[in-house]
N, C-alpha and C positions, 0 to 999 in steps of 0.2 A: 209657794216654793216648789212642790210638786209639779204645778204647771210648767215653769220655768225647767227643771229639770227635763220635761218630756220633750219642749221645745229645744235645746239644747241639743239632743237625742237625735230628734228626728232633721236637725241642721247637720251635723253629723253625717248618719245616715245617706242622707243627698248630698252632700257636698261628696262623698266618699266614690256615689252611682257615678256623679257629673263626670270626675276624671277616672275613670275606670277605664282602662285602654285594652281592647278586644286581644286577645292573644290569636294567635295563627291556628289554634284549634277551634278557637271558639267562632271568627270568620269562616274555616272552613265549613263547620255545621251549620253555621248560619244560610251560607250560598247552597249548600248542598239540600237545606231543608229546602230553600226555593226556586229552585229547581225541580225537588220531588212535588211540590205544590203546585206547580207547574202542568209538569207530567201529567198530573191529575184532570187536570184540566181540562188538558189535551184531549185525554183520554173520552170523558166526560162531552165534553162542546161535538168528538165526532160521533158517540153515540145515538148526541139527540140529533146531529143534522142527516145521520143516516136515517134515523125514526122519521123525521118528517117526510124524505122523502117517500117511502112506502105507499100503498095503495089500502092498505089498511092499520094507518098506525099504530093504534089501539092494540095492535097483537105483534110487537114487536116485543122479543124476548132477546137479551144479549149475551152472548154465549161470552164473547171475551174481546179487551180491546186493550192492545199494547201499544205505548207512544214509543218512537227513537226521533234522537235528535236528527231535523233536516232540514233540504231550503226549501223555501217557498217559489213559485212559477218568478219572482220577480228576486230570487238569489238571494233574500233575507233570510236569518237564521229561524228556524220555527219545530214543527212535529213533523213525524208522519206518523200517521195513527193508523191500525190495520185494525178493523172492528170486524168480529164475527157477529153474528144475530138470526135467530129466526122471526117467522111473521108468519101471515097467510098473505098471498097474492089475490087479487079481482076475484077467483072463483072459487075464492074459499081454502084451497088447499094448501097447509103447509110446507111453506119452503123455507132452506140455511140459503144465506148469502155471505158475500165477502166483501168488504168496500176497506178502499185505503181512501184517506181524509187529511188533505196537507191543513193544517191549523197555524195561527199566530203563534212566535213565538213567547209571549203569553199565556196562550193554551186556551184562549177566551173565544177566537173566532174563527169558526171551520172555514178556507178560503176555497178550497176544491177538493168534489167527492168524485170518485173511479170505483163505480160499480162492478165485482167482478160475479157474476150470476153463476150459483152452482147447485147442487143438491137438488132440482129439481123433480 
């Protein structure tokens, strides 16, 4: 009898999720969250494709790296990501640089990096 009662319950329960229709708040959070997971991404995929390209990756430290919505060289909607970072260069001595990083807009694949060389 108990059982039958749980089951009951938990038909209920689901039947209730199934037709549950998203209200215009709950949509907006929803896109809004993936979009910020997004960003993340972005932010994230041009970090590391700036790290690789370094001369000694290993000492790549990231000062800060801000995504804005942009297009891609082929007019797709995507990031552009502005990453600060320090490193050491070939001979050892610490340098800041700047690179901007057009990414998917996904935020999953850095398409083009623009090294801007400074702080030397």
């Amino acid at each position: 009898m108990l059982a039958l009662a749980g089951l009951i319950g938990i038909r209920t329960c689901s039947y209730r999720q199934a037709t549950h229709v998203p209200s215009a708040a709950e949509i907006y959070q929803a896109q809004t969250s993936a979009v910020a997971i997004s960003k993340f991404k972005a932010e994230g995929a041009a970090a590391a494709a700036v790290k690789e390209r370094l001369s000694n990756p290993s000492s790549f430290e990231l000062v800060g790296a801000d995504a804005v919505p942009g297009k891609t060289d082929a007019g797709e909607p995507g990031w552009i990501v502005g990453v600060t970072y320090r490193g050491t260069n070939a001979f050892g001595k610490i340098v800041a640089g700047n690179s901007f990083v057009s990414v998917s807009q996904s935020g999953e694949v850095p398409l083009k990096i623009i090294d801007l060389r400074g702080g030397r």
